[in-house]
C-alpha positions as CSV (number, residue, x, y, z in Angstrom):
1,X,15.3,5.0,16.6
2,X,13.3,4.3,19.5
3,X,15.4,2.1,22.4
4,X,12.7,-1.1,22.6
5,X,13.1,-3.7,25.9
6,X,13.3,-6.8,23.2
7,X,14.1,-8.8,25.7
8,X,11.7,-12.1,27.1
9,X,10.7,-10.1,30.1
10,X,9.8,-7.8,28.4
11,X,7.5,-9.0,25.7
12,X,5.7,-11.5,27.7
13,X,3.7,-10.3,29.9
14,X,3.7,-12.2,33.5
15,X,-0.2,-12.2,33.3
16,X,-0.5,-13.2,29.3
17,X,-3.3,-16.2,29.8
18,X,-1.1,-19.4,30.1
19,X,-2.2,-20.8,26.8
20,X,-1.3,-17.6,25.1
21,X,2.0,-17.6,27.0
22,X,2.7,-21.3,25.9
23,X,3.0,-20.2,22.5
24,X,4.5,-17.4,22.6
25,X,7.5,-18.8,24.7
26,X,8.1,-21.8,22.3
27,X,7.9,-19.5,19.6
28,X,10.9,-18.0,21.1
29,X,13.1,-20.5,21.7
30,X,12.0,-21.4,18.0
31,X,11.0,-24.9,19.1
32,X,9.2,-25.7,16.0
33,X,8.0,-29.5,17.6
34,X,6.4,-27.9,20.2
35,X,5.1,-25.1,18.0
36,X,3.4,-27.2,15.7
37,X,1.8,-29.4,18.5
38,X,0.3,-26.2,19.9
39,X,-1.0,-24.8,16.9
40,X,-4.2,-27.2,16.6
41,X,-6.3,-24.3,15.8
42,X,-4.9,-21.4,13.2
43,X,-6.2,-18.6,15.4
44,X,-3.6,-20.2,18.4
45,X,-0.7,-18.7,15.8
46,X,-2.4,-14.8,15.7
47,X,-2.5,-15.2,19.3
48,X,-1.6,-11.7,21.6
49,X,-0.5,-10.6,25.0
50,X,-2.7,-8.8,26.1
51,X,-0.4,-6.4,27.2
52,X,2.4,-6.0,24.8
53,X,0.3,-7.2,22.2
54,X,3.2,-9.6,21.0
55,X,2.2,-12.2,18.7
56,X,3.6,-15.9,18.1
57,X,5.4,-14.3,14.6
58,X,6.7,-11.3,16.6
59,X,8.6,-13.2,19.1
60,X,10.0,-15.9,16.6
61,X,11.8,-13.1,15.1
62,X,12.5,-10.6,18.1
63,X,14.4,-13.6,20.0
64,X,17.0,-13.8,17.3
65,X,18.2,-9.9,17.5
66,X,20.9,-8.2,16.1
67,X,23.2,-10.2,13.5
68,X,26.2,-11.3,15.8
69,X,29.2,-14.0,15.5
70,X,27.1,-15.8,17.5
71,X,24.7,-16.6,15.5
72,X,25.0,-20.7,14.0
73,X,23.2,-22.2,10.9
74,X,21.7,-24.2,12.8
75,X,20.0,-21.0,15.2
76,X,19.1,-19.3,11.8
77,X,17.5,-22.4,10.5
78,X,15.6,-23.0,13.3
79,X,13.8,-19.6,13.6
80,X,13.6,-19.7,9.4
81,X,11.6,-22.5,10.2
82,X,9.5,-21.4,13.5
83,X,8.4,-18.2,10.9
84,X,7.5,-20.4,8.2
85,X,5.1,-22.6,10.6
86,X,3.2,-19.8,11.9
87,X,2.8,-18.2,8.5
88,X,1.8,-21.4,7.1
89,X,-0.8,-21.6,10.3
90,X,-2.1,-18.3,9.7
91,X,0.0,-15.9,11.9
92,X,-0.5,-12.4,10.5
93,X,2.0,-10.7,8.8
94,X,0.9,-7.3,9.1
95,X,-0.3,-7.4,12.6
96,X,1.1,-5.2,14.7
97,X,2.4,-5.0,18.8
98,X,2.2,-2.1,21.2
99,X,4.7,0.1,19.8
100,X,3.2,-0.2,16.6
101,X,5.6,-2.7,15.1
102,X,4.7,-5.4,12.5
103,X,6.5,-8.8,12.7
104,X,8.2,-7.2,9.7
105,X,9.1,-4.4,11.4
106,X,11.1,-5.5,13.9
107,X,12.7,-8.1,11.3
108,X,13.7,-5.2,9.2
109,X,14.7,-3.1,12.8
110,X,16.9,-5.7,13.1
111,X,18.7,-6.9,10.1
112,X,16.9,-10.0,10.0
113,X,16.8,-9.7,6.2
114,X,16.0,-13.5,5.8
115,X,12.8,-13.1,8.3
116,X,11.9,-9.7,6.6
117,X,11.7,-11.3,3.3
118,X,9.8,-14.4,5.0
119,X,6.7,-11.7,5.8
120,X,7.0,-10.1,2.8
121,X,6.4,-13.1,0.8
122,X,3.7,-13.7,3.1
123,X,2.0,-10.2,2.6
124,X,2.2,-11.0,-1.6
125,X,0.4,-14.2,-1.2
126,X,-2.5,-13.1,1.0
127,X,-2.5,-9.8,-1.1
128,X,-3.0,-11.9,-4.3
129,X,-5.4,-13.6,-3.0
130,X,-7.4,-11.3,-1.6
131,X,-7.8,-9.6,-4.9
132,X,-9.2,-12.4,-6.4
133,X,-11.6,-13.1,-3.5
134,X,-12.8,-9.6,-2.3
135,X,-11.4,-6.8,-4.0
136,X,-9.4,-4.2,-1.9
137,X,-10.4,-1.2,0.0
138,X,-7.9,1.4,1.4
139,X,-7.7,1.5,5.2
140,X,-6.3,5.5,6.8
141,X,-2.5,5.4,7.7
142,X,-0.7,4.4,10.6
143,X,-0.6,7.9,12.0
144,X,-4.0,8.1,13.1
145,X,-5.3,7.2,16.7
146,X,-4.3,4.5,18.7
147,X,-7.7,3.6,19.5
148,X,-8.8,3.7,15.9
149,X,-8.6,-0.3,15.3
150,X,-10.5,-2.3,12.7
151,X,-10.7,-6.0,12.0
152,X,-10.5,-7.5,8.6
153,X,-10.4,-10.7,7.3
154,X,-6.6,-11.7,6.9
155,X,-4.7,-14.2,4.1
156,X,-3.5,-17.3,6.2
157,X,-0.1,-18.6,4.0
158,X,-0.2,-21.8,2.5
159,X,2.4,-23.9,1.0
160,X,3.5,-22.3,-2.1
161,X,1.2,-23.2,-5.1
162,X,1.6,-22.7,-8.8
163,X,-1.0,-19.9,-9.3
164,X,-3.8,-22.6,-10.1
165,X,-4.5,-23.7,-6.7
166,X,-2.0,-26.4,-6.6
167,X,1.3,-27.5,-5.0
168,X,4.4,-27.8,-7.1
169,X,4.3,-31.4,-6.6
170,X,0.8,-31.2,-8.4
171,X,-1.0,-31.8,-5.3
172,X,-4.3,-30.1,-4.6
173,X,-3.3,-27.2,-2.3
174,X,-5.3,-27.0,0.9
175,X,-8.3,-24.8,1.6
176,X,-7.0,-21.4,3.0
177,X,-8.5,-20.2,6.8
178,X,-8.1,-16.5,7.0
179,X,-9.2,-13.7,9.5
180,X,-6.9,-10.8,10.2
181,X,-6.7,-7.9,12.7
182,X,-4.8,-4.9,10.8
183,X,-4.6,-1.8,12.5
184,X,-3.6,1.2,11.0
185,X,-1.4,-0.3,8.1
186,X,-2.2,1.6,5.1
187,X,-2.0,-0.9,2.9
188,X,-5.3,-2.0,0.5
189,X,-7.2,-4.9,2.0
190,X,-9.9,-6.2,1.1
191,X,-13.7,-6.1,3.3
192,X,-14.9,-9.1,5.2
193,X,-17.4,-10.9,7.6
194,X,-15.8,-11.2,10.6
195,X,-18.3,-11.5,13.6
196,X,-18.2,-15.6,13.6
197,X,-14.6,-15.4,13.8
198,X,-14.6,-13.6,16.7
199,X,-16.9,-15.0,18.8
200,X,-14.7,-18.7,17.9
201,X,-12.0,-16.8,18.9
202,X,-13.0,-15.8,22.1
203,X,-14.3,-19.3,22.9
204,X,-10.9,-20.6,22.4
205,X,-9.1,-18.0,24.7
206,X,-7.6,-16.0,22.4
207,X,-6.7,-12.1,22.5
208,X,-7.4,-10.9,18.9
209,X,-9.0,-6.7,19.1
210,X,-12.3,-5.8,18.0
211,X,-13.5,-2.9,15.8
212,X,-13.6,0.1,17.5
213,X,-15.2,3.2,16.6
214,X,-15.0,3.4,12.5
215,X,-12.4,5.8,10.9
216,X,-13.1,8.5,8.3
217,X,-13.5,6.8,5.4
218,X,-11.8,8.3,2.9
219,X,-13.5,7.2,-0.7
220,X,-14.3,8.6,-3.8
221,X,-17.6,9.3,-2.9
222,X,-16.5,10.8,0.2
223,X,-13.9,12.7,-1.5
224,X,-15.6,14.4,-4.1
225,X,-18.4,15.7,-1.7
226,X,-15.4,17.3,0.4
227,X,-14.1,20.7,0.2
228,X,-10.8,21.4,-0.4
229,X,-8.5,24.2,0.7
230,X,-5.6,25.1,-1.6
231,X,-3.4,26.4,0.5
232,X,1.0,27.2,0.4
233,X,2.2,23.9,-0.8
234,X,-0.7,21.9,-0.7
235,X,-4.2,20.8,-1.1
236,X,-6.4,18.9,1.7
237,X,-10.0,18.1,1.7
238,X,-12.3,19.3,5.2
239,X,-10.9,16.2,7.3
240,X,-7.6,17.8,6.9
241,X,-6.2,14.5,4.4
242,X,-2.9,15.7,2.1
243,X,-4.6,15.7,-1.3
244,X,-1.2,16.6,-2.7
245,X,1.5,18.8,-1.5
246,X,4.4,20.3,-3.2
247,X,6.7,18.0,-1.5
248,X,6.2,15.8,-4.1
249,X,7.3,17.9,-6.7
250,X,10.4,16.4,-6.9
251,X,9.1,12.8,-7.8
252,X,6.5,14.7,-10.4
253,X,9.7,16.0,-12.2
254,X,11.4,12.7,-12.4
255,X,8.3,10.9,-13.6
256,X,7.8,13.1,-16.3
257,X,11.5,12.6,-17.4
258,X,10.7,9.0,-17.5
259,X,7.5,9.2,-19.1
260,X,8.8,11.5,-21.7
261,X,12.4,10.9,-22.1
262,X,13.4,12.7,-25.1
263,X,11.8,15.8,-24.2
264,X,10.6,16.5,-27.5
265,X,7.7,18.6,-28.3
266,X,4.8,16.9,-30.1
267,X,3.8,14.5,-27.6
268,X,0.0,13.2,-26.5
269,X,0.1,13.4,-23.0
270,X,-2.8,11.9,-20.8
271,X,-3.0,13.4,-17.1
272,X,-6.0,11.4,-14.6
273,X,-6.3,13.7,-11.4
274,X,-4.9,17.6,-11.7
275,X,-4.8,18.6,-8.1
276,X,-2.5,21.3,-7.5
277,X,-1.5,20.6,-11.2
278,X,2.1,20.1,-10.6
279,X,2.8,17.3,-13.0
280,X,0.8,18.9,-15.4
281,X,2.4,22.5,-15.6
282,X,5.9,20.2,-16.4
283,X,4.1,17.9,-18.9
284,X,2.7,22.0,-21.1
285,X,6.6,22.8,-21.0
286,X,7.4,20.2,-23.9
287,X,4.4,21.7,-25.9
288,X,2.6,19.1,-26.7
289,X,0.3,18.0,-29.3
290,X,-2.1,16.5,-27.2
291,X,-2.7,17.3,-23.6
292,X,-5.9,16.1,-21.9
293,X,-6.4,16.0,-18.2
294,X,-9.1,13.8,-16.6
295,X,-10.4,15.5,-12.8
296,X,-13.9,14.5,-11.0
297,X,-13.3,17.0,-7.4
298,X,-16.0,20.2,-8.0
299,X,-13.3,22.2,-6.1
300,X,-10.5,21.7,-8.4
301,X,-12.8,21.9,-11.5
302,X,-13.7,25.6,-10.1
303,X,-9.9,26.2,-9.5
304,X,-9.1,25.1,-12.9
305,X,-12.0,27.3,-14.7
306,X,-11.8,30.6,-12.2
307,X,-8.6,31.3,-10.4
308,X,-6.0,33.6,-11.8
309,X,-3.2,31.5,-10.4
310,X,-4.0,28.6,-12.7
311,X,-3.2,28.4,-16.3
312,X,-5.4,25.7,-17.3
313,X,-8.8,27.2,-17.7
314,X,-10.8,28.3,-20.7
315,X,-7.9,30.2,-22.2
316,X,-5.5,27.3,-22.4
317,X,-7.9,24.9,-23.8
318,X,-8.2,27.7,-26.4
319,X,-4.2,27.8,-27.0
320,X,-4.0,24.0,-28.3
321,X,-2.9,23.3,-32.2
322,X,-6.4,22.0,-32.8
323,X,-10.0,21.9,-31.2
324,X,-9.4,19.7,-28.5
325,X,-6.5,18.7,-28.1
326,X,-6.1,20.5,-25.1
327,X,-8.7,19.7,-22.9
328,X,-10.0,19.1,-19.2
329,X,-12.7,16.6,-19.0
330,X,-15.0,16.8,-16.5
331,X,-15.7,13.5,-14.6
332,X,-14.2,10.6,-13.4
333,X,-12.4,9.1,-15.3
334,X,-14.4,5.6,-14.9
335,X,-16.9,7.6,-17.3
336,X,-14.4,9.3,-19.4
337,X,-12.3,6.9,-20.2
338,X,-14.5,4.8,-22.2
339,X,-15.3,8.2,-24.0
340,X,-11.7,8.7,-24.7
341,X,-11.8,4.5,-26.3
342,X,-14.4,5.3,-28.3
343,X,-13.0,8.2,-30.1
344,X,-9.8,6.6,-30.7
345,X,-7.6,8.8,-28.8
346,X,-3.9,7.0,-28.1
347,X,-1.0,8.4,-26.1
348,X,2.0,8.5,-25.8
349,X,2.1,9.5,-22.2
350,X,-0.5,8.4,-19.8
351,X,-0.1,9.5,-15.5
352,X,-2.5,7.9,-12.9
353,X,-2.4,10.2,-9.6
354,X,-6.4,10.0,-7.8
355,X,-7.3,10.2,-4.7
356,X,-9.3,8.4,-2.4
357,X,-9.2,5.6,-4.7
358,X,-8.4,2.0,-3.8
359,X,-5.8,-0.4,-5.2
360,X,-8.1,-2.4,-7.2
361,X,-9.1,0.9,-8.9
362,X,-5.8,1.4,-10.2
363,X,-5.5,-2.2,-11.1
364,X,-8.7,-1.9,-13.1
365,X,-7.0,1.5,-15.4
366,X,-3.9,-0.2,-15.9
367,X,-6.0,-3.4,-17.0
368,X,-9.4,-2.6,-19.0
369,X,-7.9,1.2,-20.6
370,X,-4.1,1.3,-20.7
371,X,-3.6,-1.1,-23.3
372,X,-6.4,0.7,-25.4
373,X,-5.0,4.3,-24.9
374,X,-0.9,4.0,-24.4
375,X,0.6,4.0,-27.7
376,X,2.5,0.7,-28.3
377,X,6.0,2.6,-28.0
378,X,4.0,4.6,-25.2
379,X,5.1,5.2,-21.3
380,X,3.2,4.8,-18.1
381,X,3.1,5.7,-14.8
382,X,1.4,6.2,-12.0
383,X,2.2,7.8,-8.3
384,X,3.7,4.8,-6.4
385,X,2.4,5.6,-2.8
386,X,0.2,2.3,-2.0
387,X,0.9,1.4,1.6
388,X,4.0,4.2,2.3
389,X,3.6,4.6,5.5
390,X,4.8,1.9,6.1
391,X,8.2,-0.5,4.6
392,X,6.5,-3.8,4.5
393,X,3.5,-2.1,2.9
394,X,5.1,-0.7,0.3
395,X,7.2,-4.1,-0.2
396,X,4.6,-6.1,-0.3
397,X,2.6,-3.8,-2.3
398,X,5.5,-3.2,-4.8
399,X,5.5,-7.1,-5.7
400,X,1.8,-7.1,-6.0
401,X,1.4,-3.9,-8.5
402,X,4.1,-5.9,-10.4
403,X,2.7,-9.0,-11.1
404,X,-0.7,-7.6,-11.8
405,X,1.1,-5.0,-14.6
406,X,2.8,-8.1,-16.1
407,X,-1.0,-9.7,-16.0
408,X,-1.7,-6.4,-17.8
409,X,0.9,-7.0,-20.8
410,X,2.8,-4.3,-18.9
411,X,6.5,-4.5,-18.0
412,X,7.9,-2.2,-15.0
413,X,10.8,-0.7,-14.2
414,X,11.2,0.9,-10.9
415,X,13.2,3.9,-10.7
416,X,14.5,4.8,-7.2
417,X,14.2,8.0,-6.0
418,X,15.7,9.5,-2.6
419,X,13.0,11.4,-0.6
420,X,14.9,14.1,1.7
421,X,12.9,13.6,5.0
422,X,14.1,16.4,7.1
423,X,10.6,18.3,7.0
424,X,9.0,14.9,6.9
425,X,9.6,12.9,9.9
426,X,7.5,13.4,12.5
427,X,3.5,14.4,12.0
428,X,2.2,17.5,12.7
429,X,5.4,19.5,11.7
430,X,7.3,20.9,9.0
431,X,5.4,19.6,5.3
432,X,3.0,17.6,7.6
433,X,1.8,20.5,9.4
434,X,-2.1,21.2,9.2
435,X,-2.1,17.9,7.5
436,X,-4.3,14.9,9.4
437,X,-1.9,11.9,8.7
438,X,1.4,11.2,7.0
439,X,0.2,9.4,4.2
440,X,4.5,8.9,3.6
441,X,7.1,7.7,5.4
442,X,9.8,6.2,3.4
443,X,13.6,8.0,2.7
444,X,12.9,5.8,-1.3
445,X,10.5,6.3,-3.4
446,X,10.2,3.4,-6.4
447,X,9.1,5.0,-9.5
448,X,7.0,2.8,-11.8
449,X,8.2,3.2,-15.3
450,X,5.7,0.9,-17.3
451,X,5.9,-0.5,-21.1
452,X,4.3,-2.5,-23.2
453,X,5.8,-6.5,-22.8
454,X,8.1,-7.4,-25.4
């Protein structure tokens, strides 16, 4: 772990611009009077040094440290509350200083488990709104460039409504002000205007980063125009991004013992996304039935058809017990699925794995074709990695994929898996090596076994 100077000194700056400084110091010494009189203006509580690039929500929580014995109610109270102020102001929960650190970083660094849950929460709520606002698009991983920065509009937290956009009490819940700066988080977020912001914000004094030159943007488009390069133990398109690589073989083998527990032969099997066809080399070991595979990339199509390493080509689609039923359609599966309605295929086994996909696309499977497709005593799945390269991320993102599955008619249950990270620590070496970005970073993985509700 990296040795941090948490200390005052050290995270305020002696030239941070005195109203910045203001805040940032009573944020501290989590005096939430003084707090609350200086936050007049939500963009006061997403405030930065300059330097360090601490913000209001990172110093509330770095000021407590380490757990100790000396630690009072009353000291945990106070900075319980300080956290909840900001958030409710609009401090950003995913915002991050100048070693990279989110406010939920350095709570989880820590052991402030209390404050970590505080910004998870946070992230779920702005999340879940977003999606109903905007949509979501998939921003590149933390492991990228420094200077590769973008600003999106962020989900200020509001006292905690009722999902119909009022307070518990029954009270109509106030109108949300959002605008956040999110660099390099890997989590889905959704696109937004954000010029007027800025220009407010700099009238008021206030450090908040500007877009910088734009990333690769990695989308389907994008995607299926790039070449790929199979290559020992994994695939990656011509900007060198991990399309899939054999580290997670491992997880593939456990999600098809949960999707198929009984092992028995017989089974209809639904595959979106082939790739390197791992999964789907352990679903044709049960034999079953039915075995269709949805894949869009001309690369892997041309993989599939030609080379002599793979055994899903002509002849295999040949091999099934009847015309069709085994098959790779060619597509995406936005076109094939409705295909697949229409004919009335159901199975008993349905995996989601794409690439260069955003949230809201998997959200929009699981919605408008699972329940038409999975069986009623059906399984499935999907490969869990929205925002892992980071812990809040995937948190946050764990709650959210939950509630939307239960919106769905689905019920989850998360399996958790330990991922050895001894060749996967650092970028650049051991599994990462050749590959652009870790698009993984966590020692769990949470498996999403879904079923139908009830």
């Amino acid at each position: 772990m990296a040795d941090y100077d948490d200390s005052i000194s050290g995270r305020i700056s002696t030239d941070c611009p005195r109203e910045i400084q203001q805040v940032l110091t009573a944020a501290w010494a989590h005096d939430v009077e003084t707090v609350k009189k200086l936050l007049d203006v939500p963009e006061k509580a997403r405030c930065q040094d300059p330097k360090t690039k601490e913000t209001p929500l990172h110093a509330a929580i770095r000021a407590c440290g380490e757990p100790s014995e000396d630690d009072t109610p009353e000291d945990l109270e106070a900075a319980s509350k300080t956290v909840s102020e900001l958030l409710l102001w609009g401090a950003i929960w995913n915002d991050v200083d100048d070693h990279d650190e989110t406010p939920g970083c350095v709570a989880y660094r820590l052991g402030r488990t209390e404050l970590y849950n505080l910004c998870v929460d946070s992230g779920v709520r702005a999340e879940l709104l977003f999606g109903l606002m905007y949509g979501y698009e998939e921003l590149p991983s933390g492991e990228e460039d420094e200077d590769e920065e973008m600003e999106v509009i962020e989900h200020a937290d509001a006292p905690e409504t009722n999902g119909n956009g009022t307070l518990e009490d029954g009270e109509e819940a106030p109108e949300l002000v959002v605008v956040e700066n999110i660099q390099e988080s890997g989590v889905l977020v959704p696109e937004a205007e954000s010029e007027a912001q800025a220009d407010d914000e700099e009238d008021e004094g206030v450090t908040i980063e500007k877009e910088k030159e734009p990333k690769a943007d990695v989308n389907s488009e994008a995607y299926l125009a790039s070449k790929l390069t199979y290559s020992e133990g994994k695939l990656v398109d011509d900007d060198g991004n991990g399309v899939m690589m054999a580290w997670e073989t491992g997880i593939m083998r456990q999600s098809v013992d949960a999707l198929l527990p009984d092992k028995s032969s017989g089974k209809r099997i639904l595959n979106i996304g082939f790739g390197m066809g791992i999964i789907d080399s352990m679903f044709a070991e049960i034999k079953p039935a039915v075995h269709h595979i949805i894949e869009a990339h001309p690369a892997v199509l041309e993989h599939i058809s030609s080379s002599p390493e793979c055994k899903f080509g002509p002849t295999w689609e040949q091999s099934g017990p009847e015309e069709g039923a085994y098959k790779v359609y060619s597509g995406k599966w936005q076109e094939i699925c409705p295909q697949l309605l229409e004919e009335g295929q159901v199975y008993d086994a349905i995996y989601f794995d794409t690439f260069g996909e955003d949230y809201a696309q998997l959200r929009m499977f699981f919605t408008e074709f699972v329940p038409g497709l999975l069986d009623g005593q059906g399984i499935f799945g999907f490969f869990n990695g929205l925002g892992a390269d980071r812990r809040i991320c995937y948190d946050v993102y764990t709650k959210v994929a939950e509630m939307h599955l239960a919106d769905a008619g689905l019920d989850v249950e998360w399996k958790v898996i330990d991922v050895d990270m001894k060749e996967m620590a650092e970028a650049g070496k051991g599994e990462w090596e050749g590959v652009r970005r870790r698009y993984w970073t966590l020692d769990k993985y949470r498996l999403p076994v879904c079923t139908f509700l009830g």
